[in-house]
C-alpha positions, 0 to 999 in steps of 0.5 A, spaced: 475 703 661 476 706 654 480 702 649 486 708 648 487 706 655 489 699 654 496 700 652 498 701 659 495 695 661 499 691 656 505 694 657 505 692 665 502 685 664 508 684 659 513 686 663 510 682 669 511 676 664 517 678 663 518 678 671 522 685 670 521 691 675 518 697 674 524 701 676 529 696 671 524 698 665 523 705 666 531 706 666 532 702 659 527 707 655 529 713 659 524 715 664 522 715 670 519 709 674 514 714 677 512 715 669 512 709 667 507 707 674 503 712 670 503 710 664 501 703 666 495 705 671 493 708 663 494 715 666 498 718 660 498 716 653 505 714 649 507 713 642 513 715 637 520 714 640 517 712 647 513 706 644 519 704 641 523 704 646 518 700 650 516 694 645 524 693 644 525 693 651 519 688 652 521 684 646 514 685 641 512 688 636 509 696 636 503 694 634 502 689 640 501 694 644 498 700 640 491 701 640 489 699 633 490 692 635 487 693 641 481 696 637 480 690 632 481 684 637 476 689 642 470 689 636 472 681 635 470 679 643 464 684 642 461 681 636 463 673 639 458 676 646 453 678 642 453 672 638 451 668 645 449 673 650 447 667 654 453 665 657 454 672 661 461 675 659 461 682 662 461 688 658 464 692 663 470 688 664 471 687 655 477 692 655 481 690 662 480 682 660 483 684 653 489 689 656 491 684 662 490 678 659 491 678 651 494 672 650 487 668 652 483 674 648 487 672 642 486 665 643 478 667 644 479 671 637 481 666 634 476 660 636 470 665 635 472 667 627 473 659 626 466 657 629 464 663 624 468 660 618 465 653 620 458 656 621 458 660 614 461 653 611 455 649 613 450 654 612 452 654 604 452 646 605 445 645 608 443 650 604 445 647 597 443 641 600 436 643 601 435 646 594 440 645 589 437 642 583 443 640 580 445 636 587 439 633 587 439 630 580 446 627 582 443 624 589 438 620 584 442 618 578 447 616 584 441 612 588 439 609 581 445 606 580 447 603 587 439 600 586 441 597 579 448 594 581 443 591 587 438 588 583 443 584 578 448 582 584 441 579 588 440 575 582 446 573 581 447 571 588 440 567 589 439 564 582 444 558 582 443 555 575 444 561 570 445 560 563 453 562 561 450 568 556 445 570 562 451 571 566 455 575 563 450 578 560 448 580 567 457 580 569 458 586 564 451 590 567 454 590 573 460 592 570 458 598 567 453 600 572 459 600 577 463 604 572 457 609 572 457 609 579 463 611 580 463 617 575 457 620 578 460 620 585 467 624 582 463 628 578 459 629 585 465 631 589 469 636 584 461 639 584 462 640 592 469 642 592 468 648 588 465 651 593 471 650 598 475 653 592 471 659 592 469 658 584 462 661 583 458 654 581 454 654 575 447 658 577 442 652 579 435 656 578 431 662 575 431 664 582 439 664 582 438 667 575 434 674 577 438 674 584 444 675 579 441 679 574 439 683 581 446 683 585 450 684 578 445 691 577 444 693 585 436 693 584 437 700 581 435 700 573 437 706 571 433 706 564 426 705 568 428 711 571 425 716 566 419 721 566 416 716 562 418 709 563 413 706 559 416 707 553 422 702 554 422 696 551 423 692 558 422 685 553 428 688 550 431 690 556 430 683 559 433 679 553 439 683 553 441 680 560 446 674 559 444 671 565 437 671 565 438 663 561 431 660 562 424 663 560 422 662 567 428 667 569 426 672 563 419 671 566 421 673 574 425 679 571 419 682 567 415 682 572 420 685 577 421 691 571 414 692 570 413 693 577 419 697 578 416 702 572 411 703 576 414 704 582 418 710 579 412 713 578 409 713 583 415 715 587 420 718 582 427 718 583 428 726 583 422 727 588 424 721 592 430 723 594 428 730 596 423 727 600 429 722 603 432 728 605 426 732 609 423 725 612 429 720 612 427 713 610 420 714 615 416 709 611 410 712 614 411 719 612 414 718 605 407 714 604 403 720 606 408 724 602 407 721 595 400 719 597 401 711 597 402 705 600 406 703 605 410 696 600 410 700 595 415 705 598 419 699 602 421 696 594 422 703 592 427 705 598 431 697 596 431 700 588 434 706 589 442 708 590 444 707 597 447 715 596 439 716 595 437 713 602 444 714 606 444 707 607 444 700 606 437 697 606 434 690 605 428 688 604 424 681 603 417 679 600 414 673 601 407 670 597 401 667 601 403 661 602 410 664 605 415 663 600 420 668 599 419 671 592 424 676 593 431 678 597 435 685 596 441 682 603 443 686 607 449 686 611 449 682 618 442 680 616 443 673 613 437 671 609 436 664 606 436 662 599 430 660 598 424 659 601 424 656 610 426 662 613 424 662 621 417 663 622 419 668 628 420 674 622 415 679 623 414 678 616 410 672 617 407 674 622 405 681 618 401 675 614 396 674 619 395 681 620 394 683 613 393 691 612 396 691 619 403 695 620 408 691 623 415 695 627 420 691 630 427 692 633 431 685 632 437 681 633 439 676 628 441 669 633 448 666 632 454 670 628 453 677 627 447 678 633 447 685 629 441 689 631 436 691 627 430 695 625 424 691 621 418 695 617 412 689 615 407 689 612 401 684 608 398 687 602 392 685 597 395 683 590 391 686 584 384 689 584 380 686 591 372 684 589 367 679 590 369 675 584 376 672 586 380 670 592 384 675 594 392 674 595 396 678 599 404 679 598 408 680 604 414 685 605 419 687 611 424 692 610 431 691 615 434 698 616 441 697 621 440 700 628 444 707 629 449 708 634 445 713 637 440 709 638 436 705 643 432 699 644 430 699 651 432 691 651 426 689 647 429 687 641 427 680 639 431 674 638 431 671 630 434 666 626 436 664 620 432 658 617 430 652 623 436 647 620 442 652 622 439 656 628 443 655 634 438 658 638 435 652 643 427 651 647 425 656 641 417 655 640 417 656 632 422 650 631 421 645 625 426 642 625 433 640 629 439 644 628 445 640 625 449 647 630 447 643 636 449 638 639 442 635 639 441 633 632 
């Protein structure tokens, strides 16, 4: 049942909620009970003075009966489907179920945007839990203290003769370690809180710094778009960032200009957008269009505009040892900060496969369950000779999947990282998930 037809359905099932007879209502608005019977099998479409009328009559609100809300609570059941295709919710009965039944729908709507809310809130936690360095150091000044304050208590507590002046002296340690104790542990929950407030904390790494510097600028760099981005001064360019605080930041952002430079003349931007518009974002063709690799397209489409490849594209690096080196986000599909993301990404996989290009259609498990296309691939860094080891550098690019098209069902299933995966019995699991109930 298409959704423009829900209206009619919920008209009839707030009129039998009600308890009133079709010929009753038709006579309050003034029609017929055979339109009415019409309107409430979705056989005629209504609005304006009948609509209502009819919402008078029904005691609610226009809006409960008009498409708009019908729409929106309609792609709030889809997304809490796809979130758990498992349970067996049927497709075709989506719209009837929401027109016949809108309170129980609602009341679904409801309960999955507050698990998405609760999901979203323990995935910030675990991961600043994992990799805040800040945090860290409050755990172990905290740690510190509490075995301080134990240590002195043990004395106390076991030598039986103690001079006077030793007493006190180990009285006022216990004193002030207690007085720190209880700092460090304020301090520690306005630090945790400024999460739930929103506030944006303090950025806690050079990766936080670039990610920023990144996000602040959209990956694009105008600057090294030239016909000779050699001659910009990148030094300069980097230190101009307030952001970029640490040397290490400053580093990451030189390395990450230098590299774009060469990728803007590889591919320039004038030409690049005029391939885009003869083959679209085709890794491929754009790789034999300008006569190179297959990663260095995939870093040039995440640094020009989105304007220049009709869409929003994500892009993920990870080295040798399958650390995430970079990240450009992509809109329903979540990435981890740093570092742990799930081993069933095609990116990791394309390690093992080096030089070996790798396309997967993917679905993301848990919120969202968007559908995604993946581009992998694992290529040398630098020179490849006999004199040195050679390192390779991995790159999946995400592209979200076309209305138009089709995935014949094969799409994989992936998480996040394995710490907040709900997905059970998966082979490549780590760790327990804390979103299950058997962590």
């Amino acid at each position: 049942m298409a959704q423009r037809q829900l209206t009619g359905s919920r008209i009839r099932e707030r009129r039998m909620m009600l308890g009133q007879r079709q010929a009753e209502l038709a006579k309050e608005v003034g029609i017929s009970a055979s339109y009415l019977n019409l309107i409430e099998h979705n056989r005629r479409r209504i609005g304006g003075k009948l609509l209502l009328a009819l919402a008078r009559s029904l005691g609610v609100e226009p809006s409960a009966l008009t498409e708009g809300a019908e729409a929106a609570l309609i792609a709030v059941l889809r997304e809490a489907r796809a979130a758990d295709p498992a349970a067996g919710a049927e497709q075709d009965a989506l719209e009837d179920f929401a027109g016949r039944f809108p309170g129980w729908a609602q009341l679904l709507e409801r309960r999955h945007r507050r698990v998405s809310e609760l999901e979203r809130t323990v995935e910030t936690l675990t991961d600043r839990l994992t990799h805040d360095p800040h945090l860290a150091a409050a755990l172990h000044e905290m740690i510190s203290t509490i075995t301080s304050i134990r240590s002195t208590a043990g004395i106390l507590a076991e030598t039986r003769e103690l001079e006077p002046e030793w007493r006190d002296r180990f009285h006022r340690n216990i004193n002030e370690d207690s007085a720190r104790l209880a700092h460090s542990a304020k301090a520690l929950v306005g630090y945790l809180d400024s999460t739930e407030d929103g506030a944006e904390s303090e950025l806690s790494s050079p990766q936080d710094e670039l990610d920023a510097f990144l996000g602040d600028s959209g990956f694009h760099i105008p600057l090294l778009e030239s016909d000779h981005p050699e001659d910009v001064d990148i030094d300069a360019l980097v230190e101009k960032q307030e952001v970029l605080q640490s040397s290490a930041s400053r580093a990451m952002a030189r390395s990450y200009m230098w590299r774009y430079a060469q990728d803007s003349q590889t591919m320039p931007l004038g030409a690049t957008t005029k391939a885009l518009a003869e083959h679209g974002p085709d890794i491929s063709a754009l790789a034999r269009h300008f006569r190179t690799d297959l990663a260095t397209v995939m870093r040039r489409l995440a640094e020009v505009p989105e304007s220049v490849t009709g869409g929003p594209v994500g892009l993920v690096a990870c080295d040798a040892s399958g650390t995430m080196i970079f990240r450009k986000a992509l809109d329903g599909f979540t990435l981890p900060r740093f570092g742990s993301a799930c081993p069933l990404w095609p990116l990791f996989r394309a390690l093992s496969r080096p030089l070996t290009p790798i396309q997967e259609t993917v679905r993301q498990v848990g919120r969202g369950g968007g559908l995604f296309r993946t581009f992998s691939i694992a290529q040398p860094v630098g020179e490849v000779s006999f004199d040195a080891p050679t390192l390779f550098e991995a790159y999946m690019l995400i592209l979200p999947l076309g209305a138009g098209e089709r995935t014949d069902g094969k799409e994989a299933e992936i998480g996040v990282s394995c710490r907040i995966c709900p997905k059970e019995n998966c082979p490549g699991r780590r760790e327990p998930s804390i979103l299950t109930d058997g962590f």
